[in-house]
N, C-alpha and C positions, 0 to 999 in steps of 0.2 A: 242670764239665758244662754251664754256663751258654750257654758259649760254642761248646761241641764238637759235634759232629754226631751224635744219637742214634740208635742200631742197634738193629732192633729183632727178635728171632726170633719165629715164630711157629709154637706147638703147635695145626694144626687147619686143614684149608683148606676148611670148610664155607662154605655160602652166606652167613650170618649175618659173617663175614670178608670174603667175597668184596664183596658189597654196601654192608657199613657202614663197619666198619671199617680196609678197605686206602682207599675213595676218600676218609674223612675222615682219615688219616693222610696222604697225598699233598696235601692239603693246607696241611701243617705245614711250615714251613722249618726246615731244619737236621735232618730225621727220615729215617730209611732204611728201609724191611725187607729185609732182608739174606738170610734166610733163612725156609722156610717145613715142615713136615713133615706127614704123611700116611701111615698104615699101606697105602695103596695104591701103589706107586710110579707108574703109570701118570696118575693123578690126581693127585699133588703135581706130575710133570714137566710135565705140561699147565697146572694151575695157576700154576707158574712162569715158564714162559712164558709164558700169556696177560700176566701182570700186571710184568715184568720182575723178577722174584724172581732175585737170583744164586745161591742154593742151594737143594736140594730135597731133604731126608732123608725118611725111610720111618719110624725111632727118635725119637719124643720127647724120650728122654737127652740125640741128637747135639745138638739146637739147644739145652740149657744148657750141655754142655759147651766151646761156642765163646766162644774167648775176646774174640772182635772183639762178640757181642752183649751189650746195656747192659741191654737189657729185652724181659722174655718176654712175649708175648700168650697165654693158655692159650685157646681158642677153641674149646673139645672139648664133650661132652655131661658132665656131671656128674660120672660117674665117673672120669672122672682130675683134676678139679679142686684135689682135696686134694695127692693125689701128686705133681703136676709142679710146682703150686704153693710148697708144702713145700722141692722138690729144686731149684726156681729162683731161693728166699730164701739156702737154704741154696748154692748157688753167687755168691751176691752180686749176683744180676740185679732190677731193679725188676719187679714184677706186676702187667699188668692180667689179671684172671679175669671168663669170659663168666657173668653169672649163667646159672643160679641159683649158688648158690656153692658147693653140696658137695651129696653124697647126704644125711646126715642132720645132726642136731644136733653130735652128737661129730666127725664129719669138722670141720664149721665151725667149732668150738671150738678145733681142733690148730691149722687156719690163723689163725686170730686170734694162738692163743699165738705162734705161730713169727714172725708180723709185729711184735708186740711186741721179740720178742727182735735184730729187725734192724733196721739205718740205712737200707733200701729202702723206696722208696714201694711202696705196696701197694693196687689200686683194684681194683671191682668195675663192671662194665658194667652202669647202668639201661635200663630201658624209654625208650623217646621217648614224650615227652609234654610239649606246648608248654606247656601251662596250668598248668603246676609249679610253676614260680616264683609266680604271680599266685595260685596257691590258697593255698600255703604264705602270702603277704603275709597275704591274707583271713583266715584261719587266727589268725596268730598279731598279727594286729591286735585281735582282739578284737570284730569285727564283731557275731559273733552270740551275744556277750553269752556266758552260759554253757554250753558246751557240752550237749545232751540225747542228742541221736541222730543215728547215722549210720549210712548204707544204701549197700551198695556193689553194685555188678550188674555183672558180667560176664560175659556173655553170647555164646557164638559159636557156627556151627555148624561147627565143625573136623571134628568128629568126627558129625557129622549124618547120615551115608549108612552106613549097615551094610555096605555093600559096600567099604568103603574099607581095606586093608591096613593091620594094626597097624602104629604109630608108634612109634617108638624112646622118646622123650617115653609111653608109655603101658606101659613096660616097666621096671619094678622096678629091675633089675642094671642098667640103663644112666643111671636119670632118679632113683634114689635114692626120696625121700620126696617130692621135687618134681610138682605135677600141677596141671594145666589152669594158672589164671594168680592160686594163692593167694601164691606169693613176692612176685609183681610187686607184687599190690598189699598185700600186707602191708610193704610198702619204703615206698611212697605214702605210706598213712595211717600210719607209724611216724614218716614224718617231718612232714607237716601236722598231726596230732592227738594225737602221742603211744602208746606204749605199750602193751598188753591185758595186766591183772592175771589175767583169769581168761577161757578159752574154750571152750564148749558144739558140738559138730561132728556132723552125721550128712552120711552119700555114699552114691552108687547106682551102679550099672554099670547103666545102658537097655542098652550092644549089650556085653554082657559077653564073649563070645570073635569073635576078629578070626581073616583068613586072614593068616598070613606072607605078606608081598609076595613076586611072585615063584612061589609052590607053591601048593598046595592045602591045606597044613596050617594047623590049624585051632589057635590056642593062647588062652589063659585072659588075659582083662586085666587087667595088673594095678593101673592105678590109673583111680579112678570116671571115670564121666561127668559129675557134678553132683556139688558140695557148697555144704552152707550150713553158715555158722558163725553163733555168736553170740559178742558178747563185750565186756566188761566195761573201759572204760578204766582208765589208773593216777588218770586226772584225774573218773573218776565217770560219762561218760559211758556209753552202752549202744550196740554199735557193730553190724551186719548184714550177712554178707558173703553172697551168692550167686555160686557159680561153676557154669557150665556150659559143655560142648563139645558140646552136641547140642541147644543151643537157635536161634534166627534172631536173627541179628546186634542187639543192644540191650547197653549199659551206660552206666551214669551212676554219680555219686558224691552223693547229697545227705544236704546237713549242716543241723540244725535245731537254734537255740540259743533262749535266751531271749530277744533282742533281733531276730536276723536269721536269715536263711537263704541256703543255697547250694546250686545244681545243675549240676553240672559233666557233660556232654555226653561221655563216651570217642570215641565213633567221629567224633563230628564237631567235637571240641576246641573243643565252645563250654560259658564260661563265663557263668551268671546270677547275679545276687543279688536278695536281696528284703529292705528294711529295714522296722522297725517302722513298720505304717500303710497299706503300700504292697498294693495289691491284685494286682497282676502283677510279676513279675520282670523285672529290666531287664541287661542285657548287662552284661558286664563284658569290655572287648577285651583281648587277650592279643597284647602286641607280638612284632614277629620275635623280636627281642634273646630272649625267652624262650626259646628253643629252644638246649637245651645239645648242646654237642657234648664228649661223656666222654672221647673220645677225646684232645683238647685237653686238658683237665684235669688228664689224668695225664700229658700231657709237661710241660703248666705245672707242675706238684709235680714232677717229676724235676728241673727248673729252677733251682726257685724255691723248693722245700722249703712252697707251700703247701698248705693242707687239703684233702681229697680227700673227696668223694662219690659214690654212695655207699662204705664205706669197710669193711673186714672186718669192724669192730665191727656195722656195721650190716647188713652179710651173716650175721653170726650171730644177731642181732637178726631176722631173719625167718624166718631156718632153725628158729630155736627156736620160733617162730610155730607154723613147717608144722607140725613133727614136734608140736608139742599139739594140733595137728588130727589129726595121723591117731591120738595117742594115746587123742584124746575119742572119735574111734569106734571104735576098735578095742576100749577096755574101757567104754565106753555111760559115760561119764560127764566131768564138768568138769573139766580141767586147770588147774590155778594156773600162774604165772609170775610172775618169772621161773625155770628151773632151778636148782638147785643146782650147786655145784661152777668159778666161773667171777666 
């Protein structure tokens, strides 16, 4: 495979494809997309030709069951992520999946299993975020001494305007347990800080029912506007998450240890530190070279048979996250971890 030219199918001709991952794939020497699908036909054919796709199916099945592709791109909204995933191991094709990774814990569990059980690479699509690498060094340098607290803020106004058409993303049966951007960064701080032994959750609906885009009907949201978590590291620390879709643009990451401290900037990917003694915080630059491209990754592991990030274990690793959040509010009280059964 080293040497052969990798084919690649893809289930899902949404923007998140369109944008990210067809131009850093065209990037790759030796990579194709071959083919592309969409329950729309009129919109996969258009898709295909904008982007020179030589096939356009309507059936998710068509594109595993061809036998010219090597590896499937699942690029759909949550609810087929276990399914196509699952039947594209089980056809013998490598997987990348869009996160988030499944609707709930046990979805993400079955795809774990099934990757275990094959010789395919198996990757999961992060967020962008330049300052990864350089926070992770900081992190696990030892900077700030022992770890105490950590506060996460993410913040946006997605969903700010009451007038605005529910979102697919805001709909139960499509987006599973996943909501606003607690996977994203339960992925982040899983892998800079470690693990949460135990987490405390409450959430709100501010514009609790939305209109269907398109009509006048009027339906019930199903996942909140805001949540905050609390939570408990494996390593001792006490960790703070706020999320919102109806706040004005603000998030940052700070970490406060016994020795040092860190403020990592989200929207404007600047990173500070602050060592013992220091009265202000001083920059910490975050070279190009930081900036992964996932997309590479997983053709390097198809390659090269290297380690893959993030990686199904750690797409169940946040999914089990979620689902203790919605389990903490839903029965008012604190969720241990990890699950049982795995």
């Amino acid at each position: 495979m080293s040497q052969d030219t990798i084919k690649i199918g893809v289930i899902g001709s949404g923007g998140i494809f369109k944008s990210r991952h067809f131009p850093a794939l065209k990037q790759i020497v030796g990579v194709e997309v071959i083919a592309i699908c969409n329950r729309t036909k009129e919109n996969v054919e258009r898709t295909a030709w904008e982007l020179n796709i030589p096939k356009a199916v309507t059936n998710w099945r068509d594109i595993i069951a061809m036998d010219d592709v090597d590896a499937v791109i699942v690029a759909t909204p949550p609810y087929l992520h276990c399914e196509a995933s699952i039947a594209a191991l089980d056809a013998g094709k490598h997987v990348f999946c869009q996160g988030r990774m499944a609707m709930n814990f046990d979805e993400a569990l079955k795809m774990y299993e099934k990757s275990l059980e094959s010789d395919r690479v198996t990757m999961l699509c992060s967020g962008d975020d330049p300052g990864d690498i350089e926070m992770k060094m900081l992190a696990d340098s030892g900077f700030v001494g022992k770890l105490h607290n950590i506060v996460v803020k993410s913040m946006h106004p997605t969903y700010a305007d009451p007038n605005k058409p529910l979102h697919w993303r805001q709909m139960g049966e499509i987006s599973g347990l996943n909501t606003l951007d607690v996977g994203i960064y339960a992925e982040k701080t899983h892998s800079w800080f470690g693990y949460c032994k135990r987490v405390t959750a409450m959430a709100k609906h501010f514009i609790p029912e939305r209109k269907i885009e398109g009509s006048n009907e009027i339906r019930r949201v199903d996942r909140p506007d805001s949540v905050v978590v609390v939570g408990e590291l494996e390593n001792g620390a006490l960790i703070e998450y706020h999320f919102s879709g109806v706040s004005r643009l603000a998030g940052k990451v700070e970490v406060y240890g016994s020795d040092g401290s860190i403020v990592y900037y989200l929207s404007s990917h600047s990173l500070y530190k602050a060592e013992p003694g220091q009265e202000e915080i001083s920059a910490v630059p975050i070279p190009q070279e930081g900036l992964r491209a996932v997309e590479a990754d997983f053709i390097a592991a198809i390659r090269s048979g290297l380690p893959v990030w993030p990686s199904f274990y750690d797409g169940l690793k946040y999914m089990e996250f979620t689902e203790a959040v919605f389990r903490s509010v839903d029965e008012g009280r604190s969720i241990s971890l990890p699950f049982e059964g795995y």
